[in-house]
C-alpha positions in Angstrom: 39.1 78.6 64.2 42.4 77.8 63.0 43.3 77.0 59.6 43.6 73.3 59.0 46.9 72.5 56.1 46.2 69.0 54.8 47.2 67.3 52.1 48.2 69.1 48.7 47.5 72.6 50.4 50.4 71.7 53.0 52.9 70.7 50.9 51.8 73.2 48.5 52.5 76.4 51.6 55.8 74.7 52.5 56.8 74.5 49.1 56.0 78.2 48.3 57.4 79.4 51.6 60.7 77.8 51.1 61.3 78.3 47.6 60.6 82.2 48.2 63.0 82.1 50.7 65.5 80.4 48.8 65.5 82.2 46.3 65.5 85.6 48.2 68.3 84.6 50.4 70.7 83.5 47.6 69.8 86.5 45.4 70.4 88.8 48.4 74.1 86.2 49.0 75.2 86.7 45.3 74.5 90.6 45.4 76.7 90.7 48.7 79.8 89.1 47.4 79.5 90.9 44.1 79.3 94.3 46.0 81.6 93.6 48.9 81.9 97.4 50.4 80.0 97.5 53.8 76.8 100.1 53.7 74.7 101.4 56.2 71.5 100.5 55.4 69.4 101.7 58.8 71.4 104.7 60.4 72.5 103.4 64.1 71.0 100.0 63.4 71.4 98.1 60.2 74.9 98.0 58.5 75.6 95.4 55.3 78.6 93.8 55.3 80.5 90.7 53.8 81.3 88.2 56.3 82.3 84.2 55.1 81.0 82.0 58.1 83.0 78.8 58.1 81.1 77.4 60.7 78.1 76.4 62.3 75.0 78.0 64.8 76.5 81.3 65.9 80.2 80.8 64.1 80.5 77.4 66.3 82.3 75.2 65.6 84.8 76.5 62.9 86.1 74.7 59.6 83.9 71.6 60.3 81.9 72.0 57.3 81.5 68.4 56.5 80.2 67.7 59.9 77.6 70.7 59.2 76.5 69.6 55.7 75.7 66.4 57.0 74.2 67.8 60.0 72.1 70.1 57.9 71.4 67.6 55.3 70.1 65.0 58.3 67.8 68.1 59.4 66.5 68.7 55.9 65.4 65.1 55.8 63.9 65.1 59.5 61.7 68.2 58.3 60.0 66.6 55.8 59.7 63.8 57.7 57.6 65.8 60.6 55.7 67.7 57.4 54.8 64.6 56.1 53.7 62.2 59.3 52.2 65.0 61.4 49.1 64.7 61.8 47.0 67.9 62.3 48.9 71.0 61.2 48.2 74.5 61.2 49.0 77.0 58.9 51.4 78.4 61.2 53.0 75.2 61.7 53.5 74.5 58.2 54.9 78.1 57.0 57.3 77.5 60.2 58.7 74.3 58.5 58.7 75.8 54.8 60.8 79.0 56.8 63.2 76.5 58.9 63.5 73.9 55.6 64.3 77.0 53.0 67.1 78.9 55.4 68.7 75.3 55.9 68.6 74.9 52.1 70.1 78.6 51.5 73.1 77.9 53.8 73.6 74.4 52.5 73.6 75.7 49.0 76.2 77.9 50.1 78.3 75.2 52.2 78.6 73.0 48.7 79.3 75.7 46.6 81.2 77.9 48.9 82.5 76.0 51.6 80.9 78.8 54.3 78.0 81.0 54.2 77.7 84.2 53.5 76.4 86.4 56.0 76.1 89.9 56.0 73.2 91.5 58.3 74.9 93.5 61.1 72.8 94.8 63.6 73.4 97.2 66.6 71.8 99.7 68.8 73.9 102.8 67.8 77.2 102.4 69.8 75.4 100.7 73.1 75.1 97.0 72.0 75.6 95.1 69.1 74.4 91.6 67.6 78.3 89.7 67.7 77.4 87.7 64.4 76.6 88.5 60.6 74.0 87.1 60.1 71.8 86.4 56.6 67.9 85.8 55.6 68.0 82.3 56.2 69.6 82.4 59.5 66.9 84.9 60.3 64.4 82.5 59.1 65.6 79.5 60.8 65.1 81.4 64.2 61.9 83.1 63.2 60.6 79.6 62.0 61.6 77.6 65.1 60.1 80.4 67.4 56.8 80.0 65.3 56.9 76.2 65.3 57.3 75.6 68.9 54.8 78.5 69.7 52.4 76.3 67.5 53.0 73.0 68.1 52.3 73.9 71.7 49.8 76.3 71.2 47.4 74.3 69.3 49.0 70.9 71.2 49.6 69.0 67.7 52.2 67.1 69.7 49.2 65.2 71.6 46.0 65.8 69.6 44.1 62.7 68.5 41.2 63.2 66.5 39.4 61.9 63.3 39.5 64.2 59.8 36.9 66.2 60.8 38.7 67.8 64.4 38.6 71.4 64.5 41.2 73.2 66.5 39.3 76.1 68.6 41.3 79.6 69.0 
């Protein structure tokens, strides 16, 4: 059996998850720009580093951050809008929205206060290949939470299902 999120409870998990995230993405974004000197933090893997991305998915497009905040902002209000009218949802799916909802809110926090978003994960396989972007925790989130959501809301079919409130998703 899966793990039914209704009501309170959902918005309750979302609410934690993306608050948490918040929080520990612009904690780890104000400790970056206050110490700006790149460190390897996993020998041959992890470096941290101080990186100011001006523009969108993947560094794309560059010094459009209007377009982006709005874009961002538009996303924000879609993803409550799925939390709030979908049906059935899992407590996968709704930890995946929290994730996807608090890395949007980190980087827009960062596009009206900043103009950019700090990144500053670097990762690389010693000298053989290396991630091109900085990334940061809500970046990291934002993947992690779409990966979860799709492998959810087809998983468990939430995109179909039609039941009454007593429907049990089977594993």
């Amino acid at each position: 059996m899966i793990f039914l999120a209704r009501g309170r409870e959902k918005v309750g998990l979302f609410l934690a998850c993306s608050v948490l995230l918040v929080i520990l993405d612009q904690l780890s974004k104000s400790w970056i720009r206050d110490n700006l000197s790149p460190r390897e933090l996993l020998p041959g893997f992890i470096n941290l580093v101080y990186s100011e991305n001006c523009g969108a998915v993947f560094g794309l497009p560059v010094n459009q951050t209007f377009i982006i905040t709005v874009t961002i902002a538009v996303l924000v209000i879609i993803i409550f809008l799925f939390l709030r009218y979908l049906y059935l949802t899992t407590t996968l799916t709704t930890i995946s929205l929290g994730l996807i909802f608090g890395g949007a809110t980190g980087n827009l926090i960062d596009r009206v206060r900043f103009g950019f978003v700090t990144d500053f994960i670097d990762m690389h396989l010693k000298n053989l290949l290396r991630w091109p972007w900085a990334f940061n925790f809500a970046d990291a989130a934002i993947v992690i939470g779409t990966l979860a959501l799709a492998y959810s809301v087809f998983r468990f079919e939430l995109y179909s299902r039609e039941c009454d409130h007593n429907c049990k998703i089977k594993d």
